[in-house]
Structures are given as structure tokens and as C-alpha cells.
N, C-alpha and C positions, 0 to 999 in steps of 0.2 A: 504494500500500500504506500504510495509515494505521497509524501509530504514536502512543503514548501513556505517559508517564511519572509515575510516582508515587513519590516519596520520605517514607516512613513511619519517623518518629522517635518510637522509644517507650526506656521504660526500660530495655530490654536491649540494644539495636540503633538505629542507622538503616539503612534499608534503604532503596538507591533501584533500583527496578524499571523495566523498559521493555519493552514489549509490541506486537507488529503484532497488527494485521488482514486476514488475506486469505483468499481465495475459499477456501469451503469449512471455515474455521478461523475459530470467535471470538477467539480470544484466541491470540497463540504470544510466548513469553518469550523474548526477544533478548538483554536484559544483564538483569544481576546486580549491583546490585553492594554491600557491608556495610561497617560497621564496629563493632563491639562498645562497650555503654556499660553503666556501675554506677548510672547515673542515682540507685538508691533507694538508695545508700551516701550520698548529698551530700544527704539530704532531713534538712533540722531537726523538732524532735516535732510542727510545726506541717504541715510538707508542703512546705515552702518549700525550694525545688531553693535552691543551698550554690553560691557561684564557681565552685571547682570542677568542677561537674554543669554549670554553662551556660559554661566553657570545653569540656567535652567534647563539647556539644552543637555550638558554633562549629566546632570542630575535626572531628565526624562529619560537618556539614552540607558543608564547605566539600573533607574527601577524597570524599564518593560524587557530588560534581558537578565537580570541578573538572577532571579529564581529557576531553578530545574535549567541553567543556561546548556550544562554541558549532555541535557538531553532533545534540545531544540534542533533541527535543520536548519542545514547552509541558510541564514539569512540576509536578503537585502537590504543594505539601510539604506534610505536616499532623503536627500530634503529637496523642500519643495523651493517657491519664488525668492521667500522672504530672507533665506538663508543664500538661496544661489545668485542672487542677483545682490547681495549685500557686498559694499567696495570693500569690508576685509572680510569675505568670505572664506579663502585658504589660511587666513588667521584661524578663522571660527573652526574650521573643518581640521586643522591640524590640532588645536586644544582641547576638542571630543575626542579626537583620537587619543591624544597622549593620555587622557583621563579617564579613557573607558576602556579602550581598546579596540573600540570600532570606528573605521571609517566613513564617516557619511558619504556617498557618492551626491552628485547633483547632473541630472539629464536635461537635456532643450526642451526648451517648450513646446517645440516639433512635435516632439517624442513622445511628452507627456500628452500630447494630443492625441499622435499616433495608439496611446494604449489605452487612454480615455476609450478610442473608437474600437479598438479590439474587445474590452469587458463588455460595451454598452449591444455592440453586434450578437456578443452572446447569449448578452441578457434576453433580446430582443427576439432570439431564436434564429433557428437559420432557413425559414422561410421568408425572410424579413429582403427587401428587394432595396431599393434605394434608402440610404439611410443617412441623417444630417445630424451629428453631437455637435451639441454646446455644452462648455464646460466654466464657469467662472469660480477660477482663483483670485486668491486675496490678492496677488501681483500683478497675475495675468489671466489674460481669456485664449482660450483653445478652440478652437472648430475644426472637426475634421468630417469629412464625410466620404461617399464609395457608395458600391456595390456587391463586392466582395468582402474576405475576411482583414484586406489590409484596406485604409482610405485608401483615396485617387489623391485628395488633395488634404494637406494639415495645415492650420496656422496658430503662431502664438500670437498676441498684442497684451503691451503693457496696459491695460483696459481693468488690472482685476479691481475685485471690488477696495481692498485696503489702498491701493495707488490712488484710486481715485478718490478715494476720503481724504487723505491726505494733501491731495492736491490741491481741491476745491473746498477743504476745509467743512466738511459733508456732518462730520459725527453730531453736530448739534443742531437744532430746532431750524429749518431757511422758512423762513416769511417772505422773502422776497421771489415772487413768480421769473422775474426778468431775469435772476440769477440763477435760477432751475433752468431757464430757458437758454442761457449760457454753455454750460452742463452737458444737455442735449444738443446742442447745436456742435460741440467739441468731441462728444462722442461719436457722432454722424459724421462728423468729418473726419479722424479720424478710420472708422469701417469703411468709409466709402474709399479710404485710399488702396486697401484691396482690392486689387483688379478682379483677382479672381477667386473671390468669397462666396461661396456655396449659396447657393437657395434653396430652402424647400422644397421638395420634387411633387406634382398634384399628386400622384398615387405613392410619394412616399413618405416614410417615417419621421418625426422630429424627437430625439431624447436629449433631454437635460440630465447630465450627471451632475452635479455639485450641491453644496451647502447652500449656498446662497439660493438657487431656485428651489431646493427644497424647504428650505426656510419661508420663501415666499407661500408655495404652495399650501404649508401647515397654518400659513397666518390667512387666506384667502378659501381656507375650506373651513375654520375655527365655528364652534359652532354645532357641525356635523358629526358623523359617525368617527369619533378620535380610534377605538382599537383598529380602525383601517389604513394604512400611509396614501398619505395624497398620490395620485396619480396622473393628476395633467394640471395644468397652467395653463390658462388663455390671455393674451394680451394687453386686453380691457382689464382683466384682472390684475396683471404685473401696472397696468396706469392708476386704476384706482388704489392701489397701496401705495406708489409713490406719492400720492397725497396725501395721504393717514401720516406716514415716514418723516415726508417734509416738516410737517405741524409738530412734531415731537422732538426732543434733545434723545441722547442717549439710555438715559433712564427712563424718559415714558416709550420709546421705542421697546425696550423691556419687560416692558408690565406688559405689552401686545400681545394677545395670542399669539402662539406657532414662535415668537421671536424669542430665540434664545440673551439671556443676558450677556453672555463674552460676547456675541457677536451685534449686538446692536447700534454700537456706534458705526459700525459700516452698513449697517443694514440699507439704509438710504441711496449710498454710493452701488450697494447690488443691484437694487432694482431701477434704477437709474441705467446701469448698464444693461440687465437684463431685457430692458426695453427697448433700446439700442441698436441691440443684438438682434432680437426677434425682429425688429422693422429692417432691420438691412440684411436679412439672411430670409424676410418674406415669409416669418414663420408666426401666425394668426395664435397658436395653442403648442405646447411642446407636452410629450410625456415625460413624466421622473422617473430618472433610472437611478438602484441605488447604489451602482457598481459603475466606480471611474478609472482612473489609472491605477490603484494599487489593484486593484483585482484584476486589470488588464496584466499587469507584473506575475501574479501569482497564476494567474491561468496558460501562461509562457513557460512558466518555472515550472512547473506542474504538467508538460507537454501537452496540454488540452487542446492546443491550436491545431489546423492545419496551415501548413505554409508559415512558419510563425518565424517571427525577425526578434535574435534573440537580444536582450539588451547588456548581455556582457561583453562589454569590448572597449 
């Protein structure tokens, strides 16, 4: 029974995963296991993760391995935006190492899109014909989409939701319409400079893997049947939250249905993008998927795929 592990360090979390393979099943989830990080509290106006953020990192890395370590599989650590696009990133990645003894890896955005579309394709089944993922990271946004088990086309944009909080100073309450309208008008220009950025196909698929649209989805079905996970997101939907979002600071974006507290102060800058995203990819309603790139990783590591492009190298 073949097992595979992947430990995903991003700015909210590390998360280390562990996953069989066996008859009849691609993938089944064995452990679990988390620890919560503020990673984007310790970042300087430059991007530059703070002591602090790469103590938290040593200390996440070294509680989701260190129990039962020496009976765990080959695991992949990788971090995400907030670490790889950080100007002392090979600071950061060389002082986990020296203190845990694992090395983080960091992959392109490309890539991470690329694997975003490999889990999301299998989520989706393999009778599933044209297929368009959106993925929003707190750095950046991924699109990739295809008709096969690899995309045709991937792309990263510095778009995610934390960059954009950041930038436009998003985490608190905007009153001001003509500055929302700013926002949008920068994120449209922006997508639009992709030539060749995917569209929704009429007879094909839209999945959203990420926090942020699932986030959205939990706060726009509130109300409803909760033992269920939301399942789609319509457009009108992703607009009428950026209003609720705008009207609130950080803390009453909190108290929101479906809004989680660490992630509220960007909440605003997500659906901001997420609307964005959907008008310039032409995509009216997206389904949630709940498998992004870490289980595009573990279903690679796990041989699940056919034709599969391996990420060691």
C-alpha cells in the first residue's frame, strides 16, 4: 500500500498531509496534521518575512513532523507565495533548514497552477471535457485550464488576495465607492494584459480551488443547510459580498458568516479579485473544489496520474 506525504507551508498554516494508495482508491487521507501561522503580520513594506515569521515557520515545521517522524514517508515540504517571493527568502529557507532539518522547497507559480489543474481534473472525474481552474492565493492567482490530464495553458499573476490588501490598503472598512472603483478598474487591467487567458468553454467546467472562494461560498450560502460544503458560487453572488466586505473593518468582516477570523482582513481584497477573475475568464458561476495543489503533489507522489510530470527536479 503506497503512501505519500506532503507538508504545505503557506501564510496561514503548515499543513502536513499523508495519503495511501490502494486498490480501487487514488488517493485516501491517513493523517492530518496543522498548525496555524500570521506569516503576513511579520512581513516588512518590502515582503520581507520579520524573525518572528521564520521562528514561526521553524516552530510549525518542526511540531507537524516531529511525532512518529521516523515512521512517516518521503515527505515534500514546499512553501507557498509568501515565503517564495519574500527578498530574503534563501535566508528564511536556509534557517528552517539549519533548525529543523528540513528543507523547504519553493515551485513557480506555473506549476502551482499546473497541479492546482491536475487534483481539480480529478476531483472533477475523468469524464469531465473542457475544464477552466481558478485558484486564489494570498500572493498570487493561478489559472490553468485543458482538456486532458495536463492544462494546455497555466498562468500565475501577482493578483492574490494578501498583495492586494496590502497594496490598496483593503483590511479595513472602504466607504469610499470611487476607491472600490479604483481596485477594479487595476485588477481589469491588469487580467486583461493576458493575451491568452482562458475563458469558460459553453459546454465546459469552471472549478475554484482555494480558501478565498471557498470562504466566499460559506458566507453567500450562510443560513442554509451548514452539515453540507458549499458547492458553487455565482457572480452576483461574489458582487453582492463585496458590499457587505467593503462596509466592514477586519473585525466585523469576522463576526460574518462562513468568514473565518485569521482570514478577514483580506477577505475584501479576495472577492475583489475573485470578481475580477470571473468577469475576465467569462465565468457567470464557478464550482468548489476542495483539492488544489497539495493534492495535485500527493496524487503525482502516489502514481495516481497518467502521463504525470513529476515535480522532482
Amino acid at each position: 500500500m503506497r503512501q505519500a506525504g506532503v507538508l504545505d507551508v503557506g501564510c496561514h498554516s503548515a499543513l502536513l498531509t499523508v495519503a495511501r494508495r490502494r486498490a480501487g482508491v487514488a488517493m485516501e487521507e491517513v493523517l492530518s496534521r496543522k498548525v496555524r501561522l500570521q506569516l503576513h503580520e511579520t512581513l516588512d513594506s518590502t515582503g520581507r518575512l520579520g524573525k518572528s515569521g521564520v521562528r514561526s515557520v521553524q516552530r510549525a515545521v518542526a511540531e507537524t513532523l516531529a511525532e512518529d517522524r521516523d515512521s512517516l514517508p518521503e515527505v515534500y515540504a514546499f512553501a507557498t507565495s509568501v515565503i517564495r517571493d519574500a527578498p530574503n527568502r534563501d535566508e528564511v529557507l536556509a534557517q528552517v533548514a539549519s533548525a529543523t532539518g528540513t528543507r523547504l522547497r519553493v515551485m513557480s507559480g506555473e506549476e502551482e497552477a499546473r497541479l492546482a489543474y491536475v487534483a481539480a481534473r480529478h476531483w472533477a472525474g475523468e469524464r469531465t471535457g473542457s475544464l477552466l481552474v481558478l485558484d486564489i492565493g494570498g500572493g498570487t492567482v493561478e489559472v490553468a485550464s485543458g482538456t486532458s490530464g495536463q492544462p494546455r495553458t497555466s498562468h500565475s499573476l501577482p493578483l492574490g488576495a494578501r498583495t492586494v490588501t496590502r497594496a490598496w490598503k483593503l483590511d479595513e472598512a472602504v466607504s469610499s465607492k470611487r476607491r472600490l472603483a479604483e481596485v477594479r478598474d487595476h485588477l481589469s487591467a491588469r487580467l486583461a494584459e493576458v493575451t491568452d487567458l482562458p475563458h469558460a468553454e459553453r459546454d465546459g467546467r469552471v472549478l475554484a480551488c482555494s480558501k478565498t472562494f471557498t470562504q466566499l461560498a460559506r458566507y453567500t450560502t450562510a443560513g442554509r443547510d451548514r452539515s453540507r460544503a458549499p458547492q458553487r458560487l455565482t457572480l452576483d453572488e461574489v458582487r453582492a459580498a463585496v458590499g457587505v466586505l467593503a462596509k466592514n473593518g477586519s473585525a466585523g468582516r469576522g463576526r460574518l458568516p462562513g468568514i473565518s477570523r485569521h482570514r478577514a482582513g483580506q477577505s475584501l481584497a479576495g472577492a475583489l479579485v475573485a470578481e475580477a477573475l470571473m468577469e475576465a475568464c467569462r465565468a457567470t458561476s464557478v464550482e468548489i473544489s476542495p483539492w488544489s495543489t497539495r493534492e495535485g503533489l500527493l496524487l503525482e507522489r502516489l502514481g495516481a496520474l497518467r502521463g504525470k510530470r513529476s515535480t522532482d527536479r
